[in-house]
C-alpha positions in Angstrom: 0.0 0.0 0.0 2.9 2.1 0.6 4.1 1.8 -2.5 1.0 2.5 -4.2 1.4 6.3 -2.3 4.7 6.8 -3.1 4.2 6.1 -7.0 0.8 8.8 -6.9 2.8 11.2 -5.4 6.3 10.8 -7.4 3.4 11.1 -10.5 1.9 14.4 -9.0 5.3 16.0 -8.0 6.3 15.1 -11.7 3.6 16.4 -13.2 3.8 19.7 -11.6 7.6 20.1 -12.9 6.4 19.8 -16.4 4.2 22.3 -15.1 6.4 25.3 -13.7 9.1 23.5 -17.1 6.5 25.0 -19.4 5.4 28.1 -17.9 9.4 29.0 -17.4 9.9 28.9 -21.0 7.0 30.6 -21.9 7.4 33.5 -19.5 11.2 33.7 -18.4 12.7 32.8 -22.3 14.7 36.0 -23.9 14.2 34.3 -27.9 16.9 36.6 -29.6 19.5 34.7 -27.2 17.9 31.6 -26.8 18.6 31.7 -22.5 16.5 32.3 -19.2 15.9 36.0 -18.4 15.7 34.8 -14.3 17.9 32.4 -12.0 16.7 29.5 -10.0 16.6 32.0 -6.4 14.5 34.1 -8.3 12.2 31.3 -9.9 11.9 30.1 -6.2 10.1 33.1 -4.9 8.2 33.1 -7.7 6.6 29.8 -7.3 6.9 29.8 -3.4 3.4 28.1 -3.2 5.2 25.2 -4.7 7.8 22.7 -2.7 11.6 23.9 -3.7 12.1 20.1 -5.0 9.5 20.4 -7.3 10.6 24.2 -8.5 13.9 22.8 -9.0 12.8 19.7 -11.5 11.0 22.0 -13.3 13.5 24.5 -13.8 15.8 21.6 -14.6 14.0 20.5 -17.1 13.3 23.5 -18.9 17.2 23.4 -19.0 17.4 20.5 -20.9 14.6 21.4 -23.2 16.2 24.3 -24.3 19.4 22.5 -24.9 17.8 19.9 -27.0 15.8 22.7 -29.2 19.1 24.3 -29.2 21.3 21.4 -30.3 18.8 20.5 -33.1 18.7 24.5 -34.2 22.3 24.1 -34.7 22.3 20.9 -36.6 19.5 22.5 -38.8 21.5 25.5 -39.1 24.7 23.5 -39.9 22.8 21.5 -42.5 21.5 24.0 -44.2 25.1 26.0 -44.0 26.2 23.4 -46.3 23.6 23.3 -48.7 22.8 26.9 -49.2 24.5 28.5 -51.8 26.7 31.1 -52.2 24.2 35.1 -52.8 25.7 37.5 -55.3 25.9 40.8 -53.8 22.8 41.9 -56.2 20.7 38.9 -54.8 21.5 39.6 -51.2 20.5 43.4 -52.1 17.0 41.8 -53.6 16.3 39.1 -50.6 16.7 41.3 -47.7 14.6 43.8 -49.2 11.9 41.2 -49.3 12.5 40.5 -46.2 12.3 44.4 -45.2 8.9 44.6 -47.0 7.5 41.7 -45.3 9.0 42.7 -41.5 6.6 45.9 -42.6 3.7 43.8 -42.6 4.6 41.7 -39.6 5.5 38.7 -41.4 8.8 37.4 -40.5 11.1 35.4 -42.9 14.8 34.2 -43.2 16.6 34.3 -46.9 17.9 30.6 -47.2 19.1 30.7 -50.7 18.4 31.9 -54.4 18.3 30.3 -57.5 18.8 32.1 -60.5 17.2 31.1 -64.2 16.8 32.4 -67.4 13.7 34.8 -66.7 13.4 34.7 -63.1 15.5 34.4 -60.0 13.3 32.3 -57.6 14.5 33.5 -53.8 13.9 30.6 -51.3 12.6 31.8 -47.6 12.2 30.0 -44.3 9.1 31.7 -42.8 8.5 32.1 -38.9 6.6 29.6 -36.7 2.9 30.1 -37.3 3.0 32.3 -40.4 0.8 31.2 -42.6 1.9 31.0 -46.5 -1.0 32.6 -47.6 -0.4 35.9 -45.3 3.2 36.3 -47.9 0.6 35.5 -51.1 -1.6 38.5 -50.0 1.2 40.5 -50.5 2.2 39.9 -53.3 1.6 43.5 -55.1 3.4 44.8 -52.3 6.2 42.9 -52.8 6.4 44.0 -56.6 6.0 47.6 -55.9 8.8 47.3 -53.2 11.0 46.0 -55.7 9.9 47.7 -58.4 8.8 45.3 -61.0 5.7 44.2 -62.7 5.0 41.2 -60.8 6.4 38.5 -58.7 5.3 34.9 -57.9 5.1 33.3 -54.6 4.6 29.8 -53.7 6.1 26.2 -52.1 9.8 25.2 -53.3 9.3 22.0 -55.0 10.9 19.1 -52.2 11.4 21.7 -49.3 10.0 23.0 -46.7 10.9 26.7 -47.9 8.5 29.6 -49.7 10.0 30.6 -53.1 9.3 34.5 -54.4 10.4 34.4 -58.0 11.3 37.8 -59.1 11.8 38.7 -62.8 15.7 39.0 -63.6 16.3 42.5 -65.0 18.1 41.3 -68.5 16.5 37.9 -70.3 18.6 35.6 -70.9 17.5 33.7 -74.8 17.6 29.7 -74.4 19.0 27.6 -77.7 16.4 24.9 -78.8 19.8 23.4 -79.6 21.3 23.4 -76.0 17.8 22.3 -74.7 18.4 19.5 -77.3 22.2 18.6 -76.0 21.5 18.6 -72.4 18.0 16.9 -71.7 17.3 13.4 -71.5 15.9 11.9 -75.0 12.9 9.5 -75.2 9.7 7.8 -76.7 9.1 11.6 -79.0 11.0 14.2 -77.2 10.7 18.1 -78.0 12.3 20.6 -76.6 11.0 23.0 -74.1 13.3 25.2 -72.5 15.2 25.8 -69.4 13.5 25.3 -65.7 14.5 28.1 -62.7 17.6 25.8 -61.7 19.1 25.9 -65.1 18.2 22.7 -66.5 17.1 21.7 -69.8 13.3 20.2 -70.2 12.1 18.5 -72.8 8.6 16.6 -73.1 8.0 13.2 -74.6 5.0 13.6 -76.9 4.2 10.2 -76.3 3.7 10.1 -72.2 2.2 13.8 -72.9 -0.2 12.5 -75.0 -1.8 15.4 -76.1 -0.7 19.2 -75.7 -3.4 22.0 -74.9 -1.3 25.2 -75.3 -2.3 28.5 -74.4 -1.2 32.6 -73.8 -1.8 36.0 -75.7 0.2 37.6 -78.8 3.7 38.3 -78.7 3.6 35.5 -75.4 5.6 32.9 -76.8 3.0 30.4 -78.2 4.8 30.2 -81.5 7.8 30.3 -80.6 7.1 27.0 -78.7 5.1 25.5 -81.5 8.3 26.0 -83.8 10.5 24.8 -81.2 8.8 21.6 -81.1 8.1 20.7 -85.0 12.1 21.6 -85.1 13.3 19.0 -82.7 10.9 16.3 -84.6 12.6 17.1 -87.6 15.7 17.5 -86.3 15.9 13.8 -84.4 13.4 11.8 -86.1 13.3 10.8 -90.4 10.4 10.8 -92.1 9.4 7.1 -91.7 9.2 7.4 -87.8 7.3 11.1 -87.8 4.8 12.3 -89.9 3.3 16.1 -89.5 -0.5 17.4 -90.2 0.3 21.2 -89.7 -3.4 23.5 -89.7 -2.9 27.0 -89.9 -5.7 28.8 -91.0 -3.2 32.1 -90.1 -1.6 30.7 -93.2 1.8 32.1 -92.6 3.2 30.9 -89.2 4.0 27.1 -90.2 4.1 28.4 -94.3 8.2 27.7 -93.6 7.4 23.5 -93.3 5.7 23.6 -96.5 8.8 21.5 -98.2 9.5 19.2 -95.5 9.2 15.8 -96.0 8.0 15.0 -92.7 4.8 16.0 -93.9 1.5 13.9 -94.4 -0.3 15.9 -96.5 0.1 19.8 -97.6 0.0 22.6 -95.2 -3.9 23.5 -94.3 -4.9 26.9 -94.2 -8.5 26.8 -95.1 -10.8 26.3 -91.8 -13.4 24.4 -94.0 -10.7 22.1 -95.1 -9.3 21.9 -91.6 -12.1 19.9 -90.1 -12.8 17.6 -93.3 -8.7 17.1 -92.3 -9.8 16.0 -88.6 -12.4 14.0 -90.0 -9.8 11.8 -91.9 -7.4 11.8 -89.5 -10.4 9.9 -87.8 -10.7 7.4 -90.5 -7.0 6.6 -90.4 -7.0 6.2 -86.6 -9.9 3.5 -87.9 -7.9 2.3 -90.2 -4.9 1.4 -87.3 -7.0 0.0 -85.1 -8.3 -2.5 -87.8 -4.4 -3.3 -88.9 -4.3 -3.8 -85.1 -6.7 -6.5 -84.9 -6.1 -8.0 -87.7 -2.5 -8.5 -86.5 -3.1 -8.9 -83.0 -1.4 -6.2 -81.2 -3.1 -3.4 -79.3 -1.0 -0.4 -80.1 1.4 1.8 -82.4 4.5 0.6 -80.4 3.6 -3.4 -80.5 2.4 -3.3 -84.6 6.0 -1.8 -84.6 8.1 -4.1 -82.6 6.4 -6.9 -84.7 7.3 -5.2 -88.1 11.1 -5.2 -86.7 10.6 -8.8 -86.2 9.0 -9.6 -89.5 12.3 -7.8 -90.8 14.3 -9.5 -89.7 13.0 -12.6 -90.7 13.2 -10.8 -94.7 10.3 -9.5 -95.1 9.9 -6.2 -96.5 7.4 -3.9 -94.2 6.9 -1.0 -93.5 6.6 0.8 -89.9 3.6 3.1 -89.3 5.0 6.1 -88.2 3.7 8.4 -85.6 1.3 11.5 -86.8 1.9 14.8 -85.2 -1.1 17.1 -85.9 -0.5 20.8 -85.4 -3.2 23.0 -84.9 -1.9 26.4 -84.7 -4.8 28.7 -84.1 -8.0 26.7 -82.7 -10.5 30.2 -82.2 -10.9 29.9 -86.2 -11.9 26.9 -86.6 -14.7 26.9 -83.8 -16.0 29.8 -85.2 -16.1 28.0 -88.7 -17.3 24.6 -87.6 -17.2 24.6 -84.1 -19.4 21.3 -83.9 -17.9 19.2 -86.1 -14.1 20.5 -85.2 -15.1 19.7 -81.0 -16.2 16.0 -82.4 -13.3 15.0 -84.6 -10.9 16.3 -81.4 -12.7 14.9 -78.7 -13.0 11.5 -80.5 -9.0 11.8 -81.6 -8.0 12.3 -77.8 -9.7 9.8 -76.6 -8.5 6.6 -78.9 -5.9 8.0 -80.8 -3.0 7.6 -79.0 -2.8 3.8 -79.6 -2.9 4.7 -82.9 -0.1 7.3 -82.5 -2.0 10.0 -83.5 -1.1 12.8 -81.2 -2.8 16.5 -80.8 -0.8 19.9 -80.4 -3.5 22.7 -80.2 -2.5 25.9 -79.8 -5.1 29.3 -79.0 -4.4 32.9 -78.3 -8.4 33.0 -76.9 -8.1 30.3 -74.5 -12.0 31.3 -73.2 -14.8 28.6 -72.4 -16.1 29.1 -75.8 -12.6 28.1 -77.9 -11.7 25.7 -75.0 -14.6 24.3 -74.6 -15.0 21.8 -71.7 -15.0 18.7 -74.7 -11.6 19.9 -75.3 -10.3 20.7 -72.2 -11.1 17.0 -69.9 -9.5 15.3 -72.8 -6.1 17.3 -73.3 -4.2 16.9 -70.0 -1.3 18.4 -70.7 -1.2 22.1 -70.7 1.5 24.8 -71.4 0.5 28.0 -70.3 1.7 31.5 -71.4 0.7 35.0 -70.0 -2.8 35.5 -70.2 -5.1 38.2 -69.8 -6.6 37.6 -66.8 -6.7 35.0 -64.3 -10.0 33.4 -65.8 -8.1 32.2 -68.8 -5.2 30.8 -66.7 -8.1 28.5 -65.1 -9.2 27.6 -68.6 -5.7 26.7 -69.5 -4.3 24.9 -66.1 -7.3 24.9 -63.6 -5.6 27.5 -61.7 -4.2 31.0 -61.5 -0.4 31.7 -62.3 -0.3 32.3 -66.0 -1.4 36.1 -65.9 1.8 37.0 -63.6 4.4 35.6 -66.1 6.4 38.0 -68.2 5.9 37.3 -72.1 8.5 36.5 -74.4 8.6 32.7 -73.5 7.5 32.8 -69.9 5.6 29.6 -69.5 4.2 27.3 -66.8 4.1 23.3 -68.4 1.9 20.9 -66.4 2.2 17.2 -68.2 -0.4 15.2 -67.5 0.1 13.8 -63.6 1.0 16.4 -62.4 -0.6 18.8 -59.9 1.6 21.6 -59.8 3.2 23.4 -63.1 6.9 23.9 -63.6 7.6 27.1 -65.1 10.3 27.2 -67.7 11.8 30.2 -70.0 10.9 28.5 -73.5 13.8 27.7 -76.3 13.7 30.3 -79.1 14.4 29.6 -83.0 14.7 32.7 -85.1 13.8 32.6 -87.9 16.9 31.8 -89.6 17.3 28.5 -88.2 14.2 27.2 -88.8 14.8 28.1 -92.7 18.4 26.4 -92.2 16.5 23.1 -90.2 14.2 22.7 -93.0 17.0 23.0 -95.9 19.3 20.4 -93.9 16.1 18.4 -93.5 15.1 18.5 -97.3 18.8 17.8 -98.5 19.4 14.6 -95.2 16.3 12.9 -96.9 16.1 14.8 -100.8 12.9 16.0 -100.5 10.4 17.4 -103.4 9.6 20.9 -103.9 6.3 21.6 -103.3 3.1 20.9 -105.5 2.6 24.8 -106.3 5.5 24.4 -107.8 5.8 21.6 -109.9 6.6 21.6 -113.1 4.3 24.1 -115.7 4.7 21.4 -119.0 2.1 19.2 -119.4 -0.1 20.7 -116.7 -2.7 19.5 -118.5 -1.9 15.7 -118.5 -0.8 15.8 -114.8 -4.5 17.3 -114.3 -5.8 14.5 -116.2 -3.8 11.9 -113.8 -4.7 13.5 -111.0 -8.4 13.4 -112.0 -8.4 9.5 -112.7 -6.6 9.0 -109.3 -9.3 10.8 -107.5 -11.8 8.7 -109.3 -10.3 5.7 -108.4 -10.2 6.4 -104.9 -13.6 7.6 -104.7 -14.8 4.3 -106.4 -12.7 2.4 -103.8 -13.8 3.6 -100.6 -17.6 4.5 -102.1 -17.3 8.0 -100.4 -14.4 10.9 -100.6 -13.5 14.1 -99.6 -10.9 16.9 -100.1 -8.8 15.9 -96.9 -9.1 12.5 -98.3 -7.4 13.1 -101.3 -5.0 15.6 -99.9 -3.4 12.5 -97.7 -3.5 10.1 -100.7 -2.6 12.4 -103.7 -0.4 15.1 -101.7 -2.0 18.1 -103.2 -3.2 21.0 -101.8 -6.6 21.7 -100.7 -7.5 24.4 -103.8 -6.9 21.3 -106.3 -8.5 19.0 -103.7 -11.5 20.9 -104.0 -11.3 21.0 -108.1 -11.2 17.4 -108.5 -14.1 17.0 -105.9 -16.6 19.6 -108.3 -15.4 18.2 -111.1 -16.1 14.7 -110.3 -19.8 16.2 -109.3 -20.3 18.0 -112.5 -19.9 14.4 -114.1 -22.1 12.7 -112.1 -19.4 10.5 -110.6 -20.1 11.5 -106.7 -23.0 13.4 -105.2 -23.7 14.7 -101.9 -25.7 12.6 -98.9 -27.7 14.6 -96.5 -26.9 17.6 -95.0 -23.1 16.9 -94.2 -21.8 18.8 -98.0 -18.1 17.3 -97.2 -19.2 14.2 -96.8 -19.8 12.7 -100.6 -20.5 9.1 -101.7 -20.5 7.5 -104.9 -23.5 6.9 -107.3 
């Protein structure tokens, strides 16, 4: 029984140390040194209603608990001694003054580190216990006008526990497509991006992407990133592994492909003709999937492997290369045939990509209207530019971040998987190399001039041909249309449409219904 007492009251006396342990270091603790403002004598009187042994654990242990939070401070401190890097003068100038603006507001924060990339130097804050990251979001503007530019970005360090306030650098620096190339890691269909806020190169493999929604204003960088990636296809991948379907209804921002072999069909520029072009890229993807089961295999990749087999067994076939399709301005063609465009994407995202048949669409509207919400659940990567206004960065990425970038290549990618987007200063090609891409490209695998310019002698017999072709493939399939013959004939969409009247002014095809493209054989 004895016992029993002694163990209650060791319990109670114990309890009351952790007691007077915790009320020490809340009252009696001077923070900026880390030690006890008052001695043990002077702790004594203050707890006199307490028994002196019991004063005494306490105080002891608050001792120790202070030198365990200070040991692991130091460790901490230590650690991060050795991994933070080295600040330029300039980008301790810019951190503290972060730091001053935020002290203004009561917010407390500790520079760590800063990490400087092509666009934007991202500076990398421990914050105080018990601030909240959304009390340094609010002040965001603040921020900006403090360090007098347009707009910063604030939000978690990717792997840390630290905030990261990404401040625009005050000279741009240009990234190569060509370095971007060199120094990122190559697989399945990689294209080239651009260079993330560490430095590093970033490419994105078509492929695992899937399909590409991409979005931003004029003058943002949208096609500078559309000509950075038809450059790297061309530049890694020969004709039989990559073919292109570029739509432009702008008509002169992919007019500089219009030789490459690489391509599937002429360049479209006509909206009308764009969507009769979706339409057949639907039959084709048909067409796959039946070579698919007639073969046994349930995608691009193992139809592929087996053709690598059949070769080397000495048989003479042909891969089926991957088809790219490029659509460079997607406002004009809902506004021509919004229905019929929405259908023929939304059923090419969905099963095309065992077929590989893979979408880039490009918008400089990206509202609900353009991107409709079709479009948008069945395009899950997204690579935003600066926007407007916040409502179109939701349209683009589901979430705000694309108005505060800078132009000029400023972009936020988010591949499909992931939650957060990675911002990146895009690779540039001027011009110049894009016209010296295309000429290597043309004279690697001796490519034709285009059909505008083909030969002007007998015109008339090669319209003739043509004609008698057209026939025969309408009397094949018992239907055609001007996409169709664009892909089997390789002719533009203006002699497309000629051999498609003419065969209806001799009463070889009429129209069925209400859908005019759509035309089947008497």
């Amino acid at each position: 029984m004895s016992r029993n007492i002694y163990y209650i009251l060791n319990e109670a006396s114990q309890a009351v140390a952790d007691k007077i342990s915790r009320e020490i270091l809340t009252k009696y603790l001077d923070k900026s040194t880390n030690k006890l403002t008052k001695t043990l004598d002077d702790i004594k009187k203050e707890y006199s209603q307490y028994d002196d042994a019991d004063v005494e654990l306490g105080y002891s242990t608050a001792l120790e608990r202070l030198n365990s939070q200070s040991n692991e401070q130091t460790k901490e401190d230590n650690d991060n001694a050795q991994e933070k890097p080295k600040l330029t003068p300039e980008q301790e100038k810019v951190g503290n003054k972060i730091v001053e603006v935020l002290a203004s507001y009561n917010v407390d924060v500790e520079l760590v580190g800063a990490k400087k990339g092509p666009n934007v130097t991202q500076y990398e804050f421990k914050l105080a216990p018990g601030t909240k990251i959304s009390e340094v979001e609010n002040l965001n503007k603040e921020i900006a006008m403090g360090l007098a530019v347009k707009s910063v970005a604030i939000g978690q360090v990717e792997g840390t526990s630290y905030l990261g306030i990404q401040v625009p650098n005050e000279q741009a620096d240009n990234v190569s497509l060509d370095s971007v190339l060199e120094n990122s890691k190559k697989e399945g269909l990689s294209v080239g991006l651009g260079v993330n806020l560490k430095g590093e190169a970033v490419s994105g493999d078509i492929l695992k992407l899937q399909h590409i929604l991409i979005g931003g204003t004029t003058g943002s960088g949208k096609s500078a990133c559309i000509n950075s990636m038809i450059c790297s296809l061309l530049k890694e991948y020969t004709p039989d592994q990559v073919k292109l379907v570029l739509i432009d209804p702008k008509r002169v921002e992919l007019a500089p492909y219009k030789s490459v072999p690489h391509l599937l069909m002429p360049i479209v520029t006509d909206p009308k003709a764009a969507s009769d072009t979706l339409k057949e890229l639907c039959s084709v993807m048909d067409k796959r999937f039946s070579t698919f089961e007639k073969t046994g295999v349930k995608s691009i990749e193992s139809y592929n492997n087996l053709v690598m087999k059949a070769r080397e067994a000495g048989r003479d076939v042909k891969l089926m290369p991957y088809v790219v399709v490029v659509i460079d301005e997607l406002a004009d063609l809902m506004v021509t045939a919004g229905k019929e465009v929405e259908s023929s994407i939304q059923r090419l995202t969905q099963l095309a990509r065992a077929a590989g048949i893979h979408l880039i669409v490009a918008t400089q509207r990206p509202s609900v209207d353009v991107v409709t919400g079709v479009i948008k659940s069945n395009i899950n990567s997204r690579i935003a530019f600066n926007t407007p206004s916040s409502v179109d960065s939701r349209t683009i990425l589901d979430q705000t971040g694309a108005e505060k970038l800078l132009g000029k290549g400023d972009m936020l990618y988010k591949p499909m998987g992931s939650s957060n987007p990675t911002r990146l200063q895009g690779a540039f090609v001027s011009d110049d190399e894009i016209e010296q891409i295309v000429k290597e490209t043309n004279e690697k695998y001796k490519a034709n001039e285009p059909e505008e310019t083909v030969q002007e002698t007998d015109k008339e017999e090669n319209i003739d041909d043509l004609y008698n072709k057209a026939v025969e493939i309408a009397r094949r399939d018992k239907k055609v249309s001007t996409a169709n013959l664009q892909l089997e004939l390789h002719i533009p969409y203006s002699k497309a449409k000629e051999l498609i009247q003419k065969m209806e002014d001799d009463d070889i095809i009429k129209t069925k219904g209400n859908l005019f493209r759509r035309r089947v054989v008497k």
